[in-house]
N, C-alpha and C positions, 0 to 999 in steps of 0.2 A: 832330705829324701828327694830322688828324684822324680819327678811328676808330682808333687804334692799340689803341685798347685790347682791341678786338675779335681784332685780330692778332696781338697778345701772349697773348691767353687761348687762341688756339687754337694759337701756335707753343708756349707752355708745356704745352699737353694731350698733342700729339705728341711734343714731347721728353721729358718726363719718364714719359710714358705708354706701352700697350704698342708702341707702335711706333718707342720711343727705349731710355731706359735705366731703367722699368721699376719704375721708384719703386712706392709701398705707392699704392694707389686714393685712398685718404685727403689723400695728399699731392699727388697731381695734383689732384683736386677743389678743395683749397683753396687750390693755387697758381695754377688756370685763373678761381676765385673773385675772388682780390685782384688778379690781372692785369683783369680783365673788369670789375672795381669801382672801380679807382683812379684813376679819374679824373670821379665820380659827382659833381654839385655842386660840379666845379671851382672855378665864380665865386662860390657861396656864395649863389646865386639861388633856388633849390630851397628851398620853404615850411618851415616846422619841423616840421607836419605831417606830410608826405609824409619830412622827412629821420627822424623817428621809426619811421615804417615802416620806411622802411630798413634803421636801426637794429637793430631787431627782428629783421627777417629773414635780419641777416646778423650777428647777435649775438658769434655763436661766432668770426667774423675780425674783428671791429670794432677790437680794439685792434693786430690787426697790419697791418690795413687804414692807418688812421692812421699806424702806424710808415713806410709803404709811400708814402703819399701824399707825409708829411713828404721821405722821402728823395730821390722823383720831385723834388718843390719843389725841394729843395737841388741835385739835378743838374743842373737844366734851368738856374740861376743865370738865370732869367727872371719867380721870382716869388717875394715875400717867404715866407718859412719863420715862419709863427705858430710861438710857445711853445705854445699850446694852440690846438689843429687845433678846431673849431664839432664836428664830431662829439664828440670828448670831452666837449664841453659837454655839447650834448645829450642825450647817452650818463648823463653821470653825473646830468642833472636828472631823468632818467628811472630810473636806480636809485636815486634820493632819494626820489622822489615815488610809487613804489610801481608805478609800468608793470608789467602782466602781459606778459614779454616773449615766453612761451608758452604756447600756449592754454592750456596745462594749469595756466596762472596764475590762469584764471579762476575768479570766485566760484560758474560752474555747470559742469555737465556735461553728458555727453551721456545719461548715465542718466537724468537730471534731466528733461531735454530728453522723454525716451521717457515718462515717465512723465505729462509734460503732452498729450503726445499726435503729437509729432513722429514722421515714421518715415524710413527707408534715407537720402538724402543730403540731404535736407532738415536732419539736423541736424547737419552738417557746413557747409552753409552758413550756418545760422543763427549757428552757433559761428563760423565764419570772420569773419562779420560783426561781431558782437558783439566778437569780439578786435580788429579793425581799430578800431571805434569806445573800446575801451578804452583801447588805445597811443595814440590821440590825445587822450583823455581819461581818465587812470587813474581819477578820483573815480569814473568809473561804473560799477567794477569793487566792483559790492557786492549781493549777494541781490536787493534789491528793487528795483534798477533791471535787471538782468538778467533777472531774472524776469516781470518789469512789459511790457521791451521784448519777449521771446520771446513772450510771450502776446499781443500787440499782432500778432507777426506769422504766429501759427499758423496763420490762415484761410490765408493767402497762401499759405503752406509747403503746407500740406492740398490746394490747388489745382494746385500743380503737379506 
């Protein structure tokens, strides 16, 4: 069914949540998570790029995500079950290859950032930026292109 997954995320919120049986917050959040993601790149169509973000941002479920996906596949008996799910790939070429998968992976900060001359959410964006362009590209996760690219965009920051 199409959008189910939107259905499953909210029928899993309400059951397990306060107005079911009341599970730990934690566990409703991550079970309305994998209901609401597991069916992301079904066809496998979704760029490497955008599926690294992904990745990323759902770091913390990603392996039971997969586990999740795999099982869906096998019940539906409508679509072959890979050994190795394209996420796992991904996933591990990007713990190989050194991806900052949280900002706090990056080679700057935000003190860093203040000290150049950024201020209030400007360097939240800068930083959000910077980490998006690093998950697609780890190599430029290193002083002097972080640093190179902030300063390139400080007027802009300063303008807004």
């Amino acid at each position: 069914m199409h959008g189910h997954e939107v259905a499953s995320a909210r029928a899993a919120k309400d059951s397990l949540g306060q107005f079911g049986l009341k599970f730990p917050n934690d566990t409703v959040e991550e079970t309305e998570r994998l209901c609401r993601y597991h069916m992301y790149d079904m066809n496998g169509l979704t760029s490497d790029g955008k599926v690294r973000l992904f990745i990323a941002r759902n770091y913390d479920i990603a392996d039971k995500l997969v586990m999740l996906i795999k099982a869906d596949r096998a019940g539906s008996g409508m679509r072959e079950v890979p050994a190795e799910h394209r996420f796992e790939k991904i996933k591990a070429q990007m713990e190989a290859d050194g991806t900052p998968i949280n900002q706090t992976d990056l080679k700057i900060n935000g003190v860093k950032l203040l000290e150049m001359g950024y201020k209030g959410s400007a360097i939240g964006k800068i930083l959000n930026d910077m980490h998006e362009k690093c998950i697609l590209d780890p190599h430029l996760n290193n002083e002097d292109w972080l640093f190179a690219y902030a300063k390139k965009h400080l007027d802009k920051a300063s303008a807004e």
